[in-house]
N, CA, C and O of each residue as an XYZ file, in Angstrom:
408
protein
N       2.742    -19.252    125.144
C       1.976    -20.469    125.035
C       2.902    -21.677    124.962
O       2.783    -22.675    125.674
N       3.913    -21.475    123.955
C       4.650    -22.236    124.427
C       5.554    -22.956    125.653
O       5.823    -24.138    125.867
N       5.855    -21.882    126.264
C       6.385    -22.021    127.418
C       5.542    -22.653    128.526
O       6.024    -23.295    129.459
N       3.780    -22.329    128.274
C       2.927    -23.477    129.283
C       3.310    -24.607    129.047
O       3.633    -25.388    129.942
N       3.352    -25.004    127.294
C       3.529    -26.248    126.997
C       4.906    -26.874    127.643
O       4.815    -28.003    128.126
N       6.230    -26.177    127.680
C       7.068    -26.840    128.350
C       7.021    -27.270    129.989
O       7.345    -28.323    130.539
N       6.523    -26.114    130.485
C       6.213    -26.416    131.672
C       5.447    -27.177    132.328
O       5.685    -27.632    133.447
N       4.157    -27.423    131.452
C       2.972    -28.375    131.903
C       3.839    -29.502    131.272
O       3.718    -30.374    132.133
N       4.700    -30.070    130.232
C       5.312    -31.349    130.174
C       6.259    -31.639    131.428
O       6.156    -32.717    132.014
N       7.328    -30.523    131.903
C       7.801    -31.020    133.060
C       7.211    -31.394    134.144
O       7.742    -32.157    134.951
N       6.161    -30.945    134.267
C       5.531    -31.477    135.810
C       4.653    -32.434    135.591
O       3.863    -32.715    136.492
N       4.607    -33.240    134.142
C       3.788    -34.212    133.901
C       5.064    -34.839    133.712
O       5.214    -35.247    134.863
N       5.726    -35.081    133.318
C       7.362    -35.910    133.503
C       7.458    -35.988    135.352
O       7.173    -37.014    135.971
N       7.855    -34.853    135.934
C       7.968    -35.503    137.375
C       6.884    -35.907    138.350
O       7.030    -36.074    139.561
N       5.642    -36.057    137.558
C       4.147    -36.689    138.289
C       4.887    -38.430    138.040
O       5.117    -39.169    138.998
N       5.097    -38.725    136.938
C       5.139    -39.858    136.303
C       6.705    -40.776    136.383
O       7.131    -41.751    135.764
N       7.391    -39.703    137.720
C       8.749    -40.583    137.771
C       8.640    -41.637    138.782
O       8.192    -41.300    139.878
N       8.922    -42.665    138.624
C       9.365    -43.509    139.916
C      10.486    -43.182    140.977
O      11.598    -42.695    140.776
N      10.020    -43.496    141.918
C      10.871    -43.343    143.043
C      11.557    -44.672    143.772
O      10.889    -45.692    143.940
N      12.487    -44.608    144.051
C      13.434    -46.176    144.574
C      13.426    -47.113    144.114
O      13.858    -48.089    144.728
N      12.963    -47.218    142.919
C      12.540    -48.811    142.037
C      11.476    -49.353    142.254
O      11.101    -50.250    141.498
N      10.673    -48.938    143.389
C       9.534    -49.465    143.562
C       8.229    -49.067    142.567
O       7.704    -47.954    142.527
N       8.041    -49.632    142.186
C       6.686    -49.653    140.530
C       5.560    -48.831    141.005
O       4.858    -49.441    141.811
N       5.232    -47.798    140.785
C       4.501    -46.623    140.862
C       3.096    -46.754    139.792
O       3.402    -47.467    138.837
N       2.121    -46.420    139.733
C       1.477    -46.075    138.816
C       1.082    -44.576    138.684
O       0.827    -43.703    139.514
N       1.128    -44.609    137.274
C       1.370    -43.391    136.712
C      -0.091    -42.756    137.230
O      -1.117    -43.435    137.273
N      -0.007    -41.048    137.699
C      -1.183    -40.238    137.857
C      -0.753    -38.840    136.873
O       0.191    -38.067    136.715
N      -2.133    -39.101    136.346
C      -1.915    -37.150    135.782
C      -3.048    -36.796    136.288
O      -4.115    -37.300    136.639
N      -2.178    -35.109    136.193
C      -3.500    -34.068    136.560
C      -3.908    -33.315    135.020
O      -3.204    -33.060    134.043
N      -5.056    -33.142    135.239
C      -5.629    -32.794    133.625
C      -5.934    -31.684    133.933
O      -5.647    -31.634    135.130
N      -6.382    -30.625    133.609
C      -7.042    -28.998    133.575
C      -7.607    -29.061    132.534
O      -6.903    -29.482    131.616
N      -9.071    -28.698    132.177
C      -9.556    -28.432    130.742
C      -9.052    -26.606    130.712
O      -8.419    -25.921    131.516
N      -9.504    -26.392    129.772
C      -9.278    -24.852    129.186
C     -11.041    -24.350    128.587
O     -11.651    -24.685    127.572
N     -11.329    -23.668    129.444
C     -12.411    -22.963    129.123
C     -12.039    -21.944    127.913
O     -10.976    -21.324    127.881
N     -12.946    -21.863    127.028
C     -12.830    -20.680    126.031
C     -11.777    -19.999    126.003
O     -11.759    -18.780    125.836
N     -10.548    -20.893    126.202
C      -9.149    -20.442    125.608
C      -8.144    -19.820    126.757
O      -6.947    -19.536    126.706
N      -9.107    -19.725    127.802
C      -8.633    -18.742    128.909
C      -7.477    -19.643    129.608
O      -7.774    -20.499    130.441
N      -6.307    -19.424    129.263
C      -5.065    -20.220    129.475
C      -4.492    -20.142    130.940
O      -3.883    -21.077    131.461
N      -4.742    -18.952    131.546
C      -4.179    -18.051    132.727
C      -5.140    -18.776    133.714
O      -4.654    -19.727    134.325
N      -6.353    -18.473    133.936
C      -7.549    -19.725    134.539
C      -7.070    -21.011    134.766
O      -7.045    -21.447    135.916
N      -6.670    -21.702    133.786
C      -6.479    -22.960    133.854
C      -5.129    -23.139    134.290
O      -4.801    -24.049    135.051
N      -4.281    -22.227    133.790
C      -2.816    -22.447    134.815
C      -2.848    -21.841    136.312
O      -1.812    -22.054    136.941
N      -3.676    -21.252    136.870
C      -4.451    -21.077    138.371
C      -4.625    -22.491    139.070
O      -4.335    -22.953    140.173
N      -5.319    -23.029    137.756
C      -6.671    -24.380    138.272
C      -5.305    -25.221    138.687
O      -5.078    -25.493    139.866
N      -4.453    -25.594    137.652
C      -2.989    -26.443    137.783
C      -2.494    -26.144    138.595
O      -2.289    -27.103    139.338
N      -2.045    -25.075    139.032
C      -1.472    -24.454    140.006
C      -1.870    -24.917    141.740
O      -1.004    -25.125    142.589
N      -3.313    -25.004    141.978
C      -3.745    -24.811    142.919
C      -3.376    -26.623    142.835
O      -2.459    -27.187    143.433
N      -4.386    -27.257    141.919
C      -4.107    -28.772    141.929
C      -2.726    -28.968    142.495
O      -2.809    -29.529    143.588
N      -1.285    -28.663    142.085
C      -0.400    -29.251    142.562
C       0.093    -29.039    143.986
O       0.780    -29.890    144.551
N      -0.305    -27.772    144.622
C      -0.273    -27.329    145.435
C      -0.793    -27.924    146.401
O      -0.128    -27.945    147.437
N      -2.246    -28.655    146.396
C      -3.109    -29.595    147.075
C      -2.430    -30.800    146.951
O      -1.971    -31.119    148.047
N      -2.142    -31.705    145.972
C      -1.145    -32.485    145.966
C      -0.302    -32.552    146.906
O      -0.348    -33.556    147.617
N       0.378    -31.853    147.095
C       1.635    -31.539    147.771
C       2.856    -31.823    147.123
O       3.897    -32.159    147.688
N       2.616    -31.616    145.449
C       3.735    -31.757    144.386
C       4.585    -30.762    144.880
O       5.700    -31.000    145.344
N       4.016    -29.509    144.779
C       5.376    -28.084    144.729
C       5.970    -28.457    146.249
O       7.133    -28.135    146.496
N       5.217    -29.095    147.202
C       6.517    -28.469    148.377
C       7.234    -29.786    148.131
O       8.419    -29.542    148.354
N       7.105    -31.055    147.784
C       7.829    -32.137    147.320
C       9.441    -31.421    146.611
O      10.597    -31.538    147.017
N       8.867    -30.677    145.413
C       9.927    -30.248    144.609
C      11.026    -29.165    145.138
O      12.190    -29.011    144.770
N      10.316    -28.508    146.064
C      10.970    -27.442    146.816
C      11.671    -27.885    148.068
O      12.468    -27.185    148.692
N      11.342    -28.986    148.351
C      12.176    -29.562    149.567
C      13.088    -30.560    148.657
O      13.755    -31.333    149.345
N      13.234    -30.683    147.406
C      14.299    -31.845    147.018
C      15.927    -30.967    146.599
O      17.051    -31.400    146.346
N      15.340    -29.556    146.688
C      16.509    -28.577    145.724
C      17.409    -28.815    146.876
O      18.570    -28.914    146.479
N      17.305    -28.933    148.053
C      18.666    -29.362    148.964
C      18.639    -30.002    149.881
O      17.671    -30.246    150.600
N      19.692    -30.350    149.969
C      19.568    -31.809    151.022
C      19.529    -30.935    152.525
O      20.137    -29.943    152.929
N      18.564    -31.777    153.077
C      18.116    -30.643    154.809
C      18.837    -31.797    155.707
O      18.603    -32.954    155.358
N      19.538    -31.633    156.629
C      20.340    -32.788    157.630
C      19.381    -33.303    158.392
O      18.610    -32.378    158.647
N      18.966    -34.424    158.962
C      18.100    -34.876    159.856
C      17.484    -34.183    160.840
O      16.304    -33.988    161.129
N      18.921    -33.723    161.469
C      18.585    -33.064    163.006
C      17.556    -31.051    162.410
O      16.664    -30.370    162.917
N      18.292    -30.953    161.353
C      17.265    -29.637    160.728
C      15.875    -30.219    160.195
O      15.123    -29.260    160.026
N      15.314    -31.290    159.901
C      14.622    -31.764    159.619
C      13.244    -31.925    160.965
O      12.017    -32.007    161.008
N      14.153    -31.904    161.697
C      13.644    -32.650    162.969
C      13.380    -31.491    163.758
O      12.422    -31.575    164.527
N      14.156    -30.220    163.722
C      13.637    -29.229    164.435
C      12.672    -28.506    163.718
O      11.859    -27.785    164.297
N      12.710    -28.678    162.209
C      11.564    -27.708    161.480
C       9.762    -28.347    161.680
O       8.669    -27.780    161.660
N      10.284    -30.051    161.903
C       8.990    -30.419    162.683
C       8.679    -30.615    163.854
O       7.638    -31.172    164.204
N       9.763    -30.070    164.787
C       8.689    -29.708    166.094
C       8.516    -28.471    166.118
O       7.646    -28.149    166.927
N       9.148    -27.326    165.369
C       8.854    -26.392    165.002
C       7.117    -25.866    165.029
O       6.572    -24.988    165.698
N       6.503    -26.933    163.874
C       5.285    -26.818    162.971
C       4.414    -27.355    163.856
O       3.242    -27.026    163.674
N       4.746    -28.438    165.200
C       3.989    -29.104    165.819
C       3.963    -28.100    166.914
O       2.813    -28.103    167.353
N       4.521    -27.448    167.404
C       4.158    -26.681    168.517
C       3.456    -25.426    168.000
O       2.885    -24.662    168.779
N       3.517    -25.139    166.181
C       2.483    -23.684    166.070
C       1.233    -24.736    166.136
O       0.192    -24.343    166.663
N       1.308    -25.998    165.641
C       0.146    -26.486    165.630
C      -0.775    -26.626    167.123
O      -1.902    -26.156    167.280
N       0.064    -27.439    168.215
C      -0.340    -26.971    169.181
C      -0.568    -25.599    170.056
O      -1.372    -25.634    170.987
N      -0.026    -24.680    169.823
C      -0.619    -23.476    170.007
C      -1.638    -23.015    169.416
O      -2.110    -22.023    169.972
N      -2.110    -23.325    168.584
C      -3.084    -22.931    167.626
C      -4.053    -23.888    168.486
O      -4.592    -23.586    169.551
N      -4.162    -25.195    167.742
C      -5.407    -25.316    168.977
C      -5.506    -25.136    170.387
O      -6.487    -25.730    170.835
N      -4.934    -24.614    171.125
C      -5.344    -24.744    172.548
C      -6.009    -22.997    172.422
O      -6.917    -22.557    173.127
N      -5.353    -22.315    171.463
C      -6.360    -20.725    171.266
C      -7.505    -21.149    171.050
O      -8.276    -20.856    171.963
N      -8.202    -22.028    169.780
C      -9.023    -21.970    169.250
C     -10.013    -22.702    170.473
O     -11.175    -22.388    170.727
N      -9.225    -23.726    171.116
C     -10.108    -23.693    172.432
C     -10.415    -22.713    173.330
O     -11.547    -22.376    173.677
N      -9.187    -22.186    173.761
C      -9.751    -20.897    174.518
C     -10.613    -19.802    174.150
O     -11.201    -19.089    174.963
N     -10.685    -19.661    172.530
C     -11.545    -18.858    172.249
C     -12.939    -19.221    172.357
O     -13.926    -18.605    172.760
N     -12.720    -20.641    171.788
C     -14.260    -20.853    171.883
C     -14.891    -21.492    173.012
O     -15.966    -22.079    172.890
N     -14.228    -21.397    174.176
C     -14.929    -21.308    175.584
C     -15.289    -19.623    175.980
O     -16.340    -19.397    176.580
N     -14.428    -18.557    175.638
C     -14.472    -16.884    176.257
C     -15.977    -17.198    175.375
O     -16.934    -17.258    176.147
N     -16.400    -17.440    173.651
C     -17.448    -17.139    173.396
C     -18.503    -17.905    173.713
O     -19.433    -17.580    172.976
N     -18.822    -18.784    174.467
C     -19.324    -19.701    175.165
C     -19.970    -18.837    176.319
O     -21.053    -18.281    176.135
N     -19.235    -18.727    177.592
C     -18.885    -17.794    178.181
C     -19.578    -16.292    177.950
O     -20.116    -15.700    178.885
N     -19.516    -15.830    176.811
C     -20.287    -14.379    176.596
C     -21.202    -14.860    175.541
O     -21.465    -14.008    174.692
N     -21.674    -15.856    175.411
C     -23.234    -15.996    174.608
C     -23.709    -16.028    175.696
O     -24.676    -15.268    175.740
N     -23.445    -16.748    177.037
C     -24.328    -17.167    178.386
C     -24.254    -15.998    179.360
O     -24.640    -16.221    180.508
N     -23.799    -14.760    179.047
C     -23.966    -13.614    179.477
C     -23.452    -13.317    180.626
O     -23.921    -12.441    181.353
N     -21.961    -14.344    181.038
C     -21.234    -13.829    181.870
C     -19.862    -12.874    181.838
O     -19.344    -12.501    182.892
């Protein structure tokens, strides 16, 4: 229990840091605790920061990535992205296609 408590203070410390000097206002994320159920609510936190996009923030700061690696990991993500939709088009013309019974 304790150890939530340290942990839920660190990530309420790096919600609440400023970045470049530029004046930020402070956001927290809150979780209530249902009938004590601690594990639930560190799920609920969990998922919250995750949606955020706190954890991959923190996970991309542990090392410095060089531009040009930066730059290939996003055309990387942009071409699964474009592959992905041009399937989801093609799929949903084949079922198009076999609802109309050709």
């Amino acid at each position: 229990m304790a150890g939530a408590r340290c942990q839920g203070a660190a990530i309420t410390q790096a919600l609440t840091q400023q970045q470049s000097g530029a004046p930020q206002q402070r956001r927290f994320i809150s979780v209530d605790v249902p009938n004590g159920n601690v594990d639930k609510a560190w799920r609920t936190l969990s998922r919250k920061l995750r949606e955020e996009g706190y954890i991959d923030k923190a996970q991309s700061k542990k090392f410095f990535v060089k531009p040009s690696e930066q730059r290939k990991v996003e055309a990387a993500s942009s071409r699964r992205r474009y592959r992905k939709q041009q399937f989801s088009e093609l799929l949903r013309w084949v079922m198009q296609r076999k609802t109309r019974g050709f």
